[in-house]
C-alpha positions as CSV (number, residue, x, y, z in Angstrom):
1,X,35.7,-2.0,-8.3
2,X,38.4,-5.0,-9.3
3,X,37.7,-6.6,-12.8
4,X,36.0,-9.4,-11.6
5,X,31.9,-9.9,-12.9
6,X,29.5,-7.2,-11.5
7,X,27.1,-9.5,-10.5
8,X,29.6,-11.7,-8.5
9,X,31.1,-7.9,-7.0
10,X,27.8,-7.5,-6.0
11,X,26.8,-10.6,-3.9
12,X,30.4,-10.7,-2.7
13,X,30.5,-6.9,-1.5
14,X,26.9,-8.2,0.5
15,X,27.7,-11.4,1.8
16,X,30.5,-9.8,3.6
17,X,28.0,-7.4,5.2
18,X,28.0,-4.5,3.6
19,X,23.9,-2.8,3.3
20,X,22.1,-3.8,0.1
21,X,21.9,-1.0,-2.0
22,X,18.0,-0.5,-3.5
23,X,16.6,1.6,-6.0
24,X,12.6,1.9,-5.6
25,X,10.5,2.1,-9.0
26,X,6.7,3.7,-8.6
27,X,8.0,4.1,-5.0
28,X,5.0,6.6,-4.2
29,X,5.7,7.8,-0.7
30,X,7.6,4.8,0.3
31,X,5.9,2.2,1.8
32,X,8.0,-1.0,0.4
33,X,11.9,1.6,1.2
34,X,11.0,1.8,4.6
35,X,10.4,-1.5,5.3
36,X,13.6,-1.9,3.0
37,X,15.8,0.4,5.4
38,X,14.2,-0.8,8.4
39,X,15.8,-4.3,8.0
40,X,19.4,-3.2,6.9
41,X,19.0,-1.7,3.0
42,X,20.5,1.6,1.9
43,X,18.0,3.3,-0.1
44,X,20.1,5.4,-3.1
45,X,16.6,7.1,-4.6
46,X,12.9,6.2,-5.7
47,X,11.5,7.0,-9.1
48,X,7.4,8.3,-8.8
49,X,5.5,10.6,-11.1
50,X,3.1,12.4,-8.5
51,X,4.8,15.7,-7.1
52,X,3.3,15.4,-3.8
53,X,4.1,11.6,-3.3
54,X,7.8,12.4,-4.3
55,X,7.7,14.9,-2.0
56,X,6.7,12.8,1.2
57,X,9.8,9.8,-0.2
58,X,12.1,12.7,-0.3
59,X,11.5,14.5,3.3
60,X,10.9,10.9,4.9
61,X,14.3,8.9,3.5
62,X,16.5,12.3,2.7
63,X,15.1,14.5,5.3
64,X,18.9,14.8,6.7
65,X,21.1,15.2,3.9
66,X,21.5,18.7,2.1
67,X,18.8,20.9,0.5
68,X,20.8,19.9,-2.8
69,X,20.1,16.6,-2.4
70,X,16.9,16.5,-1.2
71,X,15.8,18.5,-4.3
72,X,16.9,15.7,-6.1
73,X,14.7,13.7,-4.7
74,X,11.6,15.2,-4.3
75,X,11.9,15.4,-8.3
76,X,8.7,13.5,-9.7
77,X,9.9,11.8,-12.4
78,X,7.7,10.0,-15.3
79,X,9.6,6.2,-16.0
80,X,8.6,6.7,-19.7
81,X,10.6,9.6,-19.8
82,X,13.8,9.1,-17.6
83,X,16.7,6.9,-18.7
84,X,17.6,4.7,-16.1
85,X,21.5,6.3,-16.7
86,X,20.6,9.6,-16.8
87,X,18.8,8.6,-13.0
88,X,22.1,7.4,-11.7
89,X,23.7,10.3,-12.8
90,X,21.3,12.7,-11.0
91,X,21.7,10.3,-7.8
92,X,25.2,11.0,-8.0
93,X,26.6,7.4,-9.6
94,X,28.5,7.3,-12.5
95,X,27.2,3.6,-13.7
96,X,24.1,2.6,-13.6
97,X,25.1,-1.0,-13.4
98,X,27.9,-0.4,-10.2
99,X,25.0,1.5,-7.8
100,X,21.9,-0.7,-7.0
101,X,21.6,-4.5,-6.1
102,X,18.2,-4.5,-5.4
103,X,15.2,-2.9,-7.7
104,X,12.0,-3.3,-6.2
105,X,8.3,-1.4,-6.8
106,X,5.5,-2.3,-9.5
107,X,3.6,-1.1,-12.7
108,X,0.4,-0.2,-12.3
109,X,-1.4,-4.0,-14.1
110,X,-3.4,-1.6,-15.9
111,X,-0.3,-0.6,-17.7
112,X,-0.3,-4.3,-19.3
113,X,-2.9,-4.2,-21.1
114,X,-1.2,-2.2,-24.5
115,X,1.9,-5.2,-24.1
116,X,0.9,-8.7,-23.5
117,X,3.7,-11.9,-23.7
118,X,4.7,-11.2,-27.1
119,X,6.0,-8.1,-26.2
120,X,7.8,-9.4,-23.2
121,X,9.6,-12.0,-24.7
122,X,10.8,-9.7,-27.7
123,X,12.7,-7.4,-25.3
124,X,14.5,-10.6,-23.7
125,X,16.0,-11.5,-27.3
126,X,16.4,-8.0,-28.1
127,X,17.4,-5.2,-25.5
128,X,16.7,-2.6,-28.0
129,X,13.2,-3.7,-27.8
130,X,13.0,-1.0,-25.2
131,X,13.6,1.7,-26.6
132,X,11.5,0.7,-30.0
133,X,8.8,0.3,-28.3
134,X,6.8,3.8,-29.3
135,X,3.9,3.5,-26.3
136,X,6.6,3.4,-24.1
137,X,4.8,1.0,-21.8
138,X,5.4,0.5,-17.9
139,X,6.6,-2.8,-18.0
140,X,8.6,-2.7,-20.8
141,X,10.6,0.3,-19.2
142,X,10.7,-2.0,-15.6
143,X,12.7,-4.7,-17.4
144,X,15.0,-1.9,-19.3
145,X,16.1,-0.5,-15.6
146,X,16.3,-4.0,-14.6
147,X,18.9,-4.7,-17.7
148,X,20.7,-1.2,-17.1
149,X,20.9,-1.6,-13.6
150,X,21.7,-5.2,-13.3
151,X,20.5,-5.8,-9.6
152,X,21.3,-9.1,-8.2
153,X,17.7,-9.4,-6.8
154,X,14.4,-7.7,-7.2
155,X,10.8,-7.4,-6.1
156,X,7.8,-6.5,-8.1
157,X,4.5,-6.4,-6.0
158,X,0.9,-5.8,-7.2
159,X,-3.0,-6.6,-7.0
160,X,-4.3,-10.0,-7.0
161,X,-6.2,-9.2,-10.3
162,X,-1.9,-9.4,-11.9
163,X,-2.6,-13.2,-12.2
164,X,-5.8,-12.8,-14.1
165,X,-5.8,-9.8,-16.1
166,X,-7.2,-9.7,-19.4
167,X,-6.8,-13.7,-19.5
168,X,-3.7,-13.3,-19.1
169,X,-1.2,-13.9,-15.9
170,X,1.1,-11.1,-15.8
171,X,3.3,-12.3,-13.1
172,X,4.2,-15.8,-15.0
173,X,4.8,-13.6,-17.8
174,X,7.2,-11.4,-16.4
175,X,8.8,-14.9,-14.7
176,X,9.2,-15.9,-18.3
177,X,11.0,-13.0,-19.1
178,X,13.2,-12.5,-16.3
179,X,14.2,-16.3,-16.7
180,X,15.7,-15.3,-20.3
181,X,17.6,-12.4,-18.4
182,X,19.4,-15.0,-16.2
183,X,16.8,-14.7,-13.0
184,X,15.2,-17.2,-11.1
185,X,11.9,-15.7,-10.4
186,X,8.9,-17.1,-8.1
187,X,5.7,-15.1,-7.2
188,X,3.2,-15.8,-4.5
189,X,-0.4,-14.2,-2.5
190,X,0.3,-12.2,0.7
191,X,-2.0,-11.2,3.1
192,X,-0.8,-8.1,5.4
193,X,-3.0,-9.5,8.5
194,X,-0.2,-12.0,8.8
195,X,2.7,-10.0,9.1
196,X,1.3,-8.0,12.0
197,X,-0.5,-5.5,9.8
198,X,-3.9,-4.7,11.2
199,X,-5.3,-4.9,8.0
200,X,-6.3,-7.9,5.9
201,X,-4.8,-6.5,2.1
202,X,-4.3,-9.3,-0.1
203,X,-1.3,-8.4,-2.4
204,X,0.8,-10.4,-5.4
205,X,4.7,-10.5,-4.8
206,X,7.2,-12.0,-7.2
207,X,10.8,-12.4,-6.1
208,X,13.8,-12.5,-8.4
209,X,17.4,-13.6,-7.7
210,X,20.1,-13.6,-10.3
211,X,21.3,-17.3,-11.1
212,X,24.9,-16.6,-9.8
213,X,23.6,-15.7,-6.8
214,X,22.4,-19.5,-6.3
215,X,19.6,-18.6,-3.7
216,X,16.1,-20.2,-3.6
217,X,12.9,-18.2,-3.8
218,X,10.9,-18.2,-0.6
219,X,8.4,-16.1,0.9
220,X,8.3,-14.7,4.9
221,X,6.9,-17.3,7.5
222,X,3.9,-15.8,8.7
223,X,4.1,-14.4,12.5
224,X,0.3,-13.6,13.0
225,X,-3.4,-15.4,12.2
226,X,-7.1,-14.5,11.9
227,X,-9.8,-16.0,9.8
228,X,-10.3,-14.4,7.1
229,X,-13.5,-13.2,5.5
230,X,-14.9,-15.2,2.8
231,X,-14.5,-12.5,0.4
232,X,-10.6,-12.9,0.4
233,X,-10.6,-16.7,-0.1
234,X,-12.7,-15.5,-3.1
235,X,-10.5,-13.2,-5.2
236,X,-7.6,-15.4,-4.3
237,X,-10.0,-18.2,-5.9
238,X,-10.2,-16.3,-9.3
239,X,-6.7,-14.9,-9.3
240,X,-5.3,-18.5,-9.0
241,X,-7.7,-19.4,-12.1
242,X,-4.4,-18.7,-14.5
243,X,-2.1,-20.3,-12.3
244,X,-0.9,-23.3,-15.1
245,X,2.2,-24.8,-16.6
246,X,4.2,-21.9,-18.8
247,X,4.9,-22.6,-22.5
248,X,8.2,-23.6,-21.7
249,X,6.5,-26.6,-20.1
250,X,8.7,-26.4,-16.9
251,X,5.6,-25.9,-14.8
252,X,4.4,-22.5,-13.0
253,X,6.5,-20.2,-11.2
254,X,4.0,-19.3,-8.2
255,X,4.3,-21.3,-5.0
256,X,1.9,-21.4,-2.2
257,X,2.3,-18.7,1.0
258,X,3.6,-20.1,3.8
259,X,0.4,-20.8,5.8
260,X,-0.2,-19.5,9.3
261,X,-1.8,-21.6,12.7
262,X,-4.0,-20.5,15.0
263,X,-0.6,-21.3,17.5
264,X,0.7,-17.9,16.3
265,X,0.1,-14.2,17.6
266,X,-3.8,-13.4,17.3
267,X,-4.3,-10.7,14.2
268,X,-3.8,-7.1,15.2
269,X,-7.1,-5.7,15.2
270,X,-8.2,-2.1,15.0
271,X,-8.5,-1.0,18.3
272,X,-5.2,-2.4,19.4
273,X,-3.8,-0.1,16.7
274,X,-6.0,3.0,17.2
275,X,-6.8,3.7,20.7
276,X,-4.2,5.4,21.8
277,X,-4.9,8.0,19.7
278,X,-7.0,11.5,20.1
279,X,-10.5,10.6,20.2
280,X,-12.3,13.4,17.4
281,X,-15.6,15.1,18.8
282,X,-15.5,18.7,17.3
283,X,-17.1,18.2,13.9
284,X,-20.3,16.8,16.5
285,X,-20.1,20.1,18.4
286,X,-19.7,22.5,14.8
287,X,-16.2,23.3,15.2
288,X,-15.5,21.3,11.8
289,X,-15.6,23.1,8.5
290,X,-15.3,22.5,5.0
291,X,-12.1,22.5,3.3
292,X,-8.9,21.2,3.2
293,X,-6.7,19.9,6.2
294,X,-3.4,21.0,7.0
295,X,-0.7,19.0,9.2
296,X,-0.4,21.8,11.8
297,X,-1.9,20.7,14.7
298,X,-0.1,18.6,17.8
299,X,-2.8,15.9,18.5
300,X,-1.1,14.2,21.8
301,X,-1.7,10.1,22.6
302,X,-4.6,9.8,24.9
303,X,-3.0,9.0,28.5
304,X,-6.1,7.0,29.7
305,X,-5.6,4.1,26.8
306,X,-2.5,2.2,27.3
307,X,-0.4,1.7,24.4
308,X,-0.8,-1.7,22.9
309,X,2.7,-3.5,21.5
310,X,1.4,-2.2,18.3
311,X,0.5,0.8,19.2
312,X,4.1,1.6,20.8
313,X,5.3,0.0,17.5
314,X,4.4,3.1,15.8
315,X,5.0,5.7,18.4
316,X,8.9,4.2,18.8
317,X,10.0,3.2,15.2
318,X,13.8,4.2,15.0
319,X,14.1,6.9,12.7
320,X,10.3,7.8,12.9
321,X,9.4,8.2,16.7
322,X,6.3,10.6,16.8
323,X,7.1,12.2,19.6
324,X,4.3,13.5,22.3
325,X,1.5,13.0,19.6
326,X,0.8,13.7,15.8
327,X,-0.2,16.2,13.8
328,X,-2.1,14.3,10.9
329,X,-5.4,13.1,12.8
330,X,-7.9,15.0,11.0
331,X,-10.9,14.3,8.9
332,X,-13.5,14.6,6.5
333,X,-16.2,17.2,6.7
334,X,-19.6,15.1,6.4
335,X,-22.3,16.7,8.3
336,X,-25.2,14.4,6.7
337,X,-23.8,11.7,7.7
338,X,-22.5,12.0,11.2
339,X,-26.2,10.6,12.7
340,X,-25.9,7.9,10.3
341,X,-22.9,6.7,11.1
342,X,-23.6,6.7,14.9
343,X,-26.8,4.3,14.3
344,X,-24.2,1.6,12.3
345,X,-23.3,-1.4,13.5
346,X,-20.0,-2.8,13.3
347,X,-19.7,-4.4,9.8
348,X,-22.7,-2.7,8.6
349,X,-22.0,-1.7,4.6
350,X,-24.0,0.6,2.7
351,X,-27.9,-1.1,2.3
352,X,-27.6,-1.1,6.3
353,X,-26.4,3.0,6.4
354,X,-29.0,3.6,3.8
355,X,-31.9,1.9,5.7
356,X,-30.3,4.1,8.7
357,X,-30.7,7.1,6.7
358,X,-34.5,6.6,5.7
359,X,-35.3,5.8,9.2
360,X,-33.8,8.7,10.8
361,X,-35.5,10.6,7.8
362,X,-38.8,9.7,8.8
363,X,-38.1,10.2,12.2
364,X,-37.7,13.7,11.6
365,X,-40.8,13.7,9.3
366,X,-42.5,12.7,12.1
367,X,-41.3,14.9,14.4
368,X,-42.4,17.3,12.1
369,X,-45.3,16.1,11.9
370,X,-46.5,16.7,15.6
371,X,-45.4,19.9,15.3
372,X,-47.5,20.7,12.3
373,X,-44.6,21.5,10.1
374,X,-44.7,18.8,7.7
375,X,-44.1,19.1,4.2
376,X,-45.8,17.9,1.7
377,X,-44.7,14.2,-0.2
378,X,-43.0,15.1,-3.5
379,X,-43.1,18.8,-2.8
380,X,-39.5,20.8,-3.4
381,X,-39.6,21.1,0.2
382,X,-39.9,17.3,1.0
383,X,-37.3,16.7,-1.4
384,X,-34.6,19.3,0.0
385,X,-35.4,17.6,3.8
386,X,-34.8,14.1,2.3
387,X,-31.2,15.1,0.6
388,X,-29.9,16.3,3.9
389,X,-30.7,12.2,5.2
390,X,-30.0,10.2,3.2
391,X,-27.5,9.7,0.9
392,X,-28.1,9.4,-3.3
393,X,-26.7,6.1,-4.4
394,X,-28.3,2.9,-4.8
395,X,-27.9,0.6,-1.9
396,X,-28.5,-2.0,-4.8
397,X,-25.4,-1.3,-7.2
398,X,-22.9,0.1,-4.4
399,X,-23.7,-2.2,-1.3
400,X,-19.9,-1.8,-0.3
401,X,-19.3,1.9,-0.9
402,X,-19.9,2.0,3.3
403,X,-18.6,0.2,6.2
404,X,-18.3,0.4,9.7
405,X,-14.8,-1.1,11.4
406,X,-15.3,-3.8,14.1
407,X,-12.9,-2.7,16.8
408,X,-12.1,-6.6,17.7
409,X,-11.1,-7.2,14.0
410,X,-8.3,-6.1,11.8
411,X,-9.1,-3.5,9.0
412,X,-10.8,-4.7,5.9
413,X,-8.2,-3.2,2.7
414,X,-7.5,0.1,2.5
415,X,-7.8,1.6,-1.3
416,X,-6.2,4.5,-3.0
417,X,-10.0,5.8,-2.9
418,X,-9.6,7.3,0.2
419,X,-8.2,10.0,-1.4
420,X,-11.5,11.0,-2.6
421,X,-13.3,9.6,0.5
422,X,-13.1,7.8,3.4
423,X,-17.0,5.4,3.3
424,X,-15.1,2.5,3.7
425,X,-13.7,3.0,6.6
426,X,-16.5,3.7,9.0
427,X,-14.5,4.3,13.1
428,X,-15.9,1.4,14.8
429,X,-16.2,3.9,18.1
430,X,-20.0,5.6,17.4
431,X,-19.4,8.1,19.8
432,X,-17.0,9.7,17.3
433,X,-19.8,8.9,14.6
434,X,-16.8,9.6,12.1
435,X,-14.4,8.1,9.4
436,X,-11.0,7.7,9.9
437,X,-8.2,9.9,10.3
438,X,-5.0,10.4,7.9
439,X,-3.2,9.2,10.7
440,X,-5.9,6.3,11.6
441,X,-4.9,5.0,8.0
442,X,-1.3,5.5,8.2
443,X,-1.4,3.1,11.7
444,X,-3.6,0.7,9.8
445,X,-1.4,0.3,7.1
446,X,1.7,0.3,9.3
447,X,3.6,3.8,9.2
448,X,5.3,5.0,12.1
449,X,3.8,8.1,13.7
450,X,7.2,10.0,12.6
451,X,6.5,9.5,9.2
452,X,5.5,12.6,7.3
453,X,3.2,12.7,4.1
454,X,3.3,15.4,2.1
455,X,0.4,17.7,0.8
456,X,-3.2,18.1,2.7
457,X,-5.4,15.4,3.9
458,X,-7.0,13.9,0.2
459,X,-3.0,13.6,-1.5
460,X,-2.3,12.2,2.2
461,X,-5.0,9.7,2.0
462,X,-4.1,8.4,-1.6
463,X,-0.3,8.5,-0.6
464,X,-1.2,5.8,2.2
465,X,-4.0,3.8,0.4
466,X,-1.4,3.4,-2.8
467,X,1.3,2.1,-0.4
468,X,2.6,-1.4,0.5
469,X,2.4,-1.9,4.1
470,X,6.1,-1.1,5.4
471,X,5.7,-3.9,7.7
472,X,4.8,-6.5,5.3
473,X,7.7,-4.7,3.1
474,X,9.9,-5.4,6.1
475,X,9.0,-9.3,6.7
476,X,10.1,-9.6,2.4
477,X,13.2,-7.8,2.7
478,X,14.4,-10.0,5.6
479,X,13.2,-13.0,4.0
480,X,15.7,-11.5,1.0
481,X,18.7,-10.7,2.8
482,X,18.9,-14.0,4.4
483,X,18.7,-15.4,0.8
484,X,21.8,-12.9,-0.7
485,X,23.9,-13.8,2.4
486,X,23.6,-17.2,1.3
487,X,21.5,-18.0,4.7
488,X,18.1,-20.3,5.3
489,X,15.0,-19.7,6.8
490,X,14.2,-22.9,8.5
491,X,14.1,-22.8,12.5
């Protein structure tokens, strides 16, 4: 590299074509680098502390290089303990600041709650803030890669709940700080429904560009449109309570997401993205059993349903084309539950599955009943029949623990939760009386079929409910290339 500023290397070494390099923080299994490397990035590495999620980034974006290198990267690495040079160096880069141009990934907002503004604004004035810091906290390590790796642009993404956490707004905050870095930062809402994700997952994005790079923030036009429940235009209601003028008095840094029409695409909705696969019968005929599930099974695309554009989407992604089928459609073992979730309606939640479950109950009571078998109210008897109906939590203080999918809609969001069960995502086909599959929730969240997750079905499930939709992540990172090739998005 010539002597010339590193930032100015950088945007001239991409404005004249050449792949933005990226460097993926709390990557998980990779949601935001593939819909990075879909639209033109290089991906040099991601940084995530679970074993099995590290695992999945590695085989999925170094599946091809050597078994040296892809040791490297299935590494799980804490932030708190890894120096962003001593990274480079085990990526194979000798500077830190030479090897990335664009960071992106997010803190957990729960990691905020130890730092606050204060802290933030210290380690602006004083980049040895970082490393004084003694309870090493998530964000404060974000902002020292960001100052060791210099990128000429990142992204930071994260829950709604960011702009109102605590009182405070975390992504004005961080704007505050990466202003006094030399950034221009802006932050905005996303919804996933309308990017052609058949989910609606409302997510907080900020984009940053370095000042020299003279580009304006601006967030992807919308390509797809739905209504969207009532409960959404809620939490974006109290998220946006925070949204105020910054103590510098120069006004907020959030701006309004571009706003879709009813002239665009309709929403994708879960049947176009689900049909084609396997329909699931055997746990209703007692071939299922307890235990965990293993990705070793060819499940091939149903040749009766026709492959929506969605659906061939995922089957045909370059680099992840699954093939004749996949081998992830598997599912809980739930044998109480099975009847109930044949009687739901679509968009029944739990107080409708629990009055379900007390009327099939008392069916069987009175089944029982003619045949003189009966047991006795309040007897051990009665209560052992009545735990294999209905289920034990209050319909009053979990009413949204269950749902049932509506096939003509587009998922509701998809939660890391899954990993411990799958409740909220009832299949809206009651002949399969079922939740979904890991590869039911990989479609609805946008992964190609070719993409691999790592582990059994519960780390597969929490891999994929953790993750940004890669094709949201892909309608951001075009939106950001245009911008550091010095291009527009009008037309």
């Amino acid at each position: 590299m010539s002597s010339e500023p590193r930032d100015r290397y950088k945007i001239r070494r991409i404005r004249n074509g050449a792949e933005p390099r990226v460097l993926d923080l709390f990557s998980g299994c990779g949601g935001l680098s593939l819909g990075f490397l879909s639209t033109g990035y290089k991906i040099i590495g991601g940084l995530e502390s679970d074993p099995i999620a590290a695992k999945s980034y590695a085989q999925n974006f170094f599946g091809s290089a050597s078994a040296a290198t892809r040791v490297v990267h299935a590494k799980p690495r804490d932030i708190t303990q890894t120096d962003p040079k001593d990274l480079a160096a085990e990526f194979g880069f000798r500077r830190a600041e030479s090897c990335v141009d664009v960071i992106i990934g997010g803190p957990p907002c729960q990691a905020y709650a130890r730092v606050g503004r204060a802290k933030l604004r210290e380690v602006a004035e004083h980049p040895s803030a970082f490393l004084k810091d003694a309870r090493r906290n998530l964000y404060l390590r974000y902002l020292q890669y960001v100052r060791d790796f210099q990128p000429i642009a990142l992204l930071m993404e994260n829950v709604p709940d960011a702009l109102n956490y605590g009182g405070h707004n975390i992504a004005e905050e961080m704007c505050e700080v990466l202003d006094r870095m030399g950034y221009v930062s802006r932050y905005s809402l996303l919804n996933a429904v309308f990017y052609g994700v058949p989910q609606m997952r409302e997510r907080m994005f900020l984009i940053a560009y370095c000042r020299q790079l003279g580009a304006e923030v601006r967030f992807p036009k919308p390509t797809h449109w739905v209504q969207l429940p009532r409960g959404y235009e809620g939490t974006r209601s109290v998220a946006l309570k925070t949204v105020q003028p910054t103590l510098f008095g120069n006004g907020s840094n959030y701006v309004a997401a571009p706003q879709p029409t009813e002239r665009l695409l309709p929403a994708v909705c879960a049947k176009d993205a689900l049909e084609d696969l396997a329909k699931i019968t055997t746990h209703l005929e007692g071939k299922l059993r307890r235990g965990a599930r293993h990705f070793t099974e060819l499940s091939s695309y149903r040749n009766s349903a026709k492959p929506t554009h969605y659906a061939e989407l995922m089957r045909n992604w370059v680099g992840f084309e699954g093939g004749s089928g996949v081998v992830d459609h598997v599912i809980r073992y739930l044998p109480r539950d099975y009847r109930i979730f044949r009687r739901m309606r679509a968009g029944d939640q739990y107080p409708e599955a629990h009055e379900h479950a007390q009327q099939l109950f008392h069916e069987h009571l009175e089944l029982l009943r003619e045949q003189g078998k009966e047991p006795h109210p309040g007897s051990p008897e009665y209560h052992r029949l009545r735990k294999q109906f209905i289920p034990p939590y209050d319909p009053g203080k979990f009413p949204n623990k269950w749902r049932k999918m509506e096939a003509d809609q587009p998922a509701r969001t998809l939660m890391a939760h899954l990993g411990k069960d799958g409740y909220s995502h009832v299949h809206y086909d009651s002949d399969q009386a079922r939740t979904i599959s890991v590869r039911e929730a990989a479609r609805l969240q946008s992964f190609p079929d070719g993409f691999r997750f790592e582990g059994t079905m519960n780390p597969a499930f929490r891999q994929i409910g953790n993750a940004v939709p890669p094709l949201l992540a892909a309608a951001i990172a075009r939106e950001m290339l245009r911008a550091m090739r010095g291009g527009s998005n009008d037309g």
